[in-house]
Each structure stands twice: as C-alpha cells, then as structure tokens.
C-alpha positions as CSV (number, residue, x, y, z in Angstrom):
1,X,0.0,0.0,0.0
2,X,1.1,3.6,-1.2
3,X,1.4,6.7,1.5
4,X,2.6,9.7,1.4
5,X,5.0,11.4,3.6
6,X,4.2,14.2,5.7
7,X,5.7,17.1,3.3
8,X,3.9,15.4,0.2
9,X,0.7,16.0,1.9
10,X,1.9,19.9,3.0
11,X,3.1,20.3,-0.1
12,X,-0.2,18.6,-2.4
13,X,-2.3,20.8,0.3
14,X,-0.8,24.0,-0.6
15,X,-3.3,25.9,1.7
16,X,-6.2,25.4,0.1
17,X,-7.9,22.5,2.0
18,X,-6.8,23.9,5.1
19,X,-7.9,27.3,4.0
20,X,-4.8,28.9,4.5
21,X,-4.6,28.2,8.5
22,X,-0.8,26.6,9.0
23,X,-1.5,25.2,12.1
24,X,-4.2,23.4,10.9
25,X,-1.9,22.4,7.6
26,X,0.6,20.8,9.5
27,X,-1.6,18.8,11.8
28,X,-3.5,17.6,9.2
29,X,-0.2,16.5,7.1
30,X,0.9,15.1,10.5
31,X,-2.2,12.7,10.6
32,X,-2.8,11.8,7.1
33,X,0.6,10.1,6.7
34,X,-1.4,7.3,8.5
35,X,-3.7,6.2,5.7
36,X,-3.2,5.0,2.4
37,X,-2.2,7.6,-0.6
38,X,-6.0,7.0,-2.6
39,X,-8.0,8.4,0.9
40,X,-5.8,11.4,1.1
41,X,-6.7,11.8,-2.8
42,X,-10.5,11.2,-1.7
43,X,-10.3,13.6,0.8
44,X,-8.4,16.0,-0.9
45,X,-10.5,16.1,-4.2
46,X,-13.4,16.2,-1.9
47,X,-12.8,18.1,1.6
48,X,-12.4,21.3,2.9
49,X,-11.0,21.3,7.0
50,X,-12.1,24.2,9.2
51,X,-11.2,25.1,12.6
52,X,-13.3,27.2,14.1
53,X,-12.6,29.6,17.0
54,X,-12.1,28.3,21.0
55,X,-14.9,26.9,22.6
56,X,-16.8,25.3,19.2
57,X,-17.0,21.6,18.7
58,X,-15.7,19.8,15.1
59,X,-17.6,17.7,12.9
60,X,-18.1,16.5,9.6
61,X,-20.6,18.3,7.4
62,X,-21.5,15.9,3.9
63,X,-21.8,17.9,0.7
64,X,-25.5,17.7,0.7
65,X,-25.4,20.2,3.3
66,X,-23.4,23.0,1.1
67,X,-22.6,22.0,-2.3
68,X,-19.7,20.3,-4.2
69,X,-16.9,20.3,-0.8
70,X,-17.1,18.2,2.3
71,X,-16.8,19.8,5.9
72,X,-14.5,18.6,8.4
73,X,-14.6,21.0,11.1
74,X,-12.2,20.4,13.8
75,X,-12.1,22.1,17.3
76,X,-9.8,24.5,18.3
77,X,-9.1,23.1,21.4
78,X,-7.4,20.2,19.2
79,X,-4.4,22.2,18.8
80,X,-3.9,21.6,22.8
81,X,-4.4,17.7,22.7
82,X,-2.0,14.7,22.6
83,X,-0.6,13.4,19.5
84,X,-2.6,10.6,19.5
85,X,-5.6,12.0,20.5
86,X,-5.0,14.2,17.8
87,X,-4.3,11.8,15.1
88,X,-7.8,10.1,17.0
89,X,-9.9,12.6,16.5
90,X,-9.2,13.6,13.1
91,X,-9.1,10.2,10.9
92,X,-12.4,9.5,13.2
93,X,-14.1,12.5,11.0
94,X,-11.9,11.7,7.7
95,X,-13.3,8.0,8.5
96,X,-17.6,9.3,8.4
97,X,-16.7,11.0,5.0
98,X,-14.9,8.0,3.7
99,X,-17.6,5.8,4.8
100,X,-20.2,8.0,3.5
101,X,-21.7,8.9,6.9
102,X,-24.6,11.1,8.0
103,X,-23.9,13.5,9.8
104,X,-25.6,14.2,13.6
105,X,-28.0,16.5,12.5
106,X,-29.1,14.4,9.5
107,X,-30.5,12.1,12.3
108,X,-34.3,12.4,13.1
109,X,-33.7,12.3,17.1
110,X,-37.7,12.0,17.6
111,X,-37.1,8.6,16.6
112,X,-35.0,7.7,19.0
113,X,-34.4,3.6,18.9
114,X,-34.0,3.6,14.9
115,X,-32.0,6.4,14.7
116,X,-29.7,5.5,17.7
117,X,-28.8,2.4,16.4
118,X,-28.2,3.4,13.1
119,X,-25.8,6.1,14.9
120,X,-24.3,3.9,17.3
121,X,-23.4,1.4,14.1
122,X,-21.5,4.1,11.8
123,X,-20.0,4.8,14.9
124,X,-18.6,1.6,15.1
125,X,-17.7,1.2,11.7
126,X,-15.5,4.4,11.8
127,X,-13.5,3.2,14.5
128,X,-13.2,-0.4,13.2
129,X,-11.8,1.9,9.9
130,X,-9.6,4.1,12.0
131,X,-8.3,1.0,14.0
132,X,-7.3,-0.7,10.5
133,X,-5.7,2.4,9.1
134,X,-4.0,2.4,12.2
135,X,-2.8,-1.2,12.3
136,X,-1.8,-0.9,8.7
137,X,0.1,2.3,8.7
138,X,1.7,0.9,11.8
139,X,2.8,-2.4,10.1
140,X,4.2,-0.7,7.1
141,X,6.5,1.8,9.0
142,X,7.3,-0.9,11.7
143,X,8.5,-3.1,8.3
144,X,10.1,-0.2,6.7
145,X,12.1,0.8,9.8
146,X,13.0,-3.3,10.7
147,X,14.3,-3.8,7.2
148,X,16.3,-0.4,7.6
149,X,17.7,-1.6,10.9
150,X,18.7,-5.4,9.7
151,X,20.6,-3.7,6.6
152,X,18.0,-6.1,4.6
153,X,15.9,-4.7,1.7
C-alpha cells in the first residue's frame, strides 16, 4: 500500500484545503501520513478542513449540506491535545466521509431507537476503519524501519 510522507501531503495541500490556517496544515499532514495515498486523494479532491474559533465543537458536514466540498470542522481546542488523541480525532471525521456517513444532525432524534442504532453502528464502523488504518500504517513503517535496521531490503 502507497502513502505519502508528511511534506507530500503539505506540499499537495498547498493551503487550500486547510484554508490557509498553518497550524491546521501541518496537523493535518501530521495525521494523514497514517492512511493510504487513494484516501488522502478522496479527501483532498473532496474536503475542505475548518477550525473554528475556542470553545466550538468539530464535525463532519456531507456535501449535501453545502454543495460540491465536504466539511471537516475540527475544534480549536485540538491544537492543545495529545498526539494521538489528535491523530484520533481527526481520521475519526476523515473516516464518516470516507464511509459515507450522516452526519448528527441528518439524524431524526424523535425517533430515537431507529435512529440511535443506526448512529451507534456508523460509529462503530469508523473506528473499526480508523483502528485498520492504524494497524496498517503501523505495520508498514514498523516493516520499513525493521528492514532499515537489519541492513536487509
């Protein structure tokens, strides 16, 4: 599987996804180094990400909502979090869009069992996703860096 390094994905971002805000450039080519080359495309080709001032929460806003982009909207407060938390948080929202997700408010809450489950089920598909992209980003670079260490190709 192809990735990207981290200044391939600053560099292909140029400032536009991220709208021009650097910190949020470099966290997001910190993270995206974790999944496969063809979802950073996807999201690339397809997202916008946002971070909106202190005290607002993130999510993922579908093109229905707006028009041709995708809204990943991440909080503020991100900036102040863990690493992994960090790299949590944001392939958890890449992982709705890749999947196709609603988002919250699409939900009918009135309906309460139907609607909960069907929440409660993306919500464990994107973490089964974010758990694989995890394990297979982790494999690769734990392979890359064993064959580097042995002096094996």
């Amino acid at each position: 599987m192809r990735y990207y390094s981290q200044m391939d994905i600053y560099d292909l971002d140029g400032g536009i996804v991220t709208l021009r805000c650097e910190p949020l450039r470099i966290l997001i080519s910190k993270v995206l180094v974790r999944v496969p080359a063809r979802v950073v495309d996807y999201v690339f080709d397809n997202c916008f990400f946002v971070m909106p001032e202190s005290g607002e929460r993130g999510c993922y806003l579908p093109n229905s909502l707006i028009g041709k982009k995708n809204i990943i909207a991440l909080p503020h407060s991100l900036l102040h979090e863990s690493e992994g938390d960090q790299i949590e948080k944001i392939l958890h929202k890449i992982g709705h869009f890749s999947l196709e997700h609603k988002a919250p408010y699409e939900f009918s809450w009135e309906q309460n069992d139907k609607h909960k489950e069907e929440y409660d089920e993306q919500e464990q598909q994107v973490n089964a996703l974010v758990k694989q992209w995890l394990e297979a980003w982790q494999t690769q670079h734990t392979d890359e860096h064993s064959g580097d260490a042995s002096g094996m190709e």
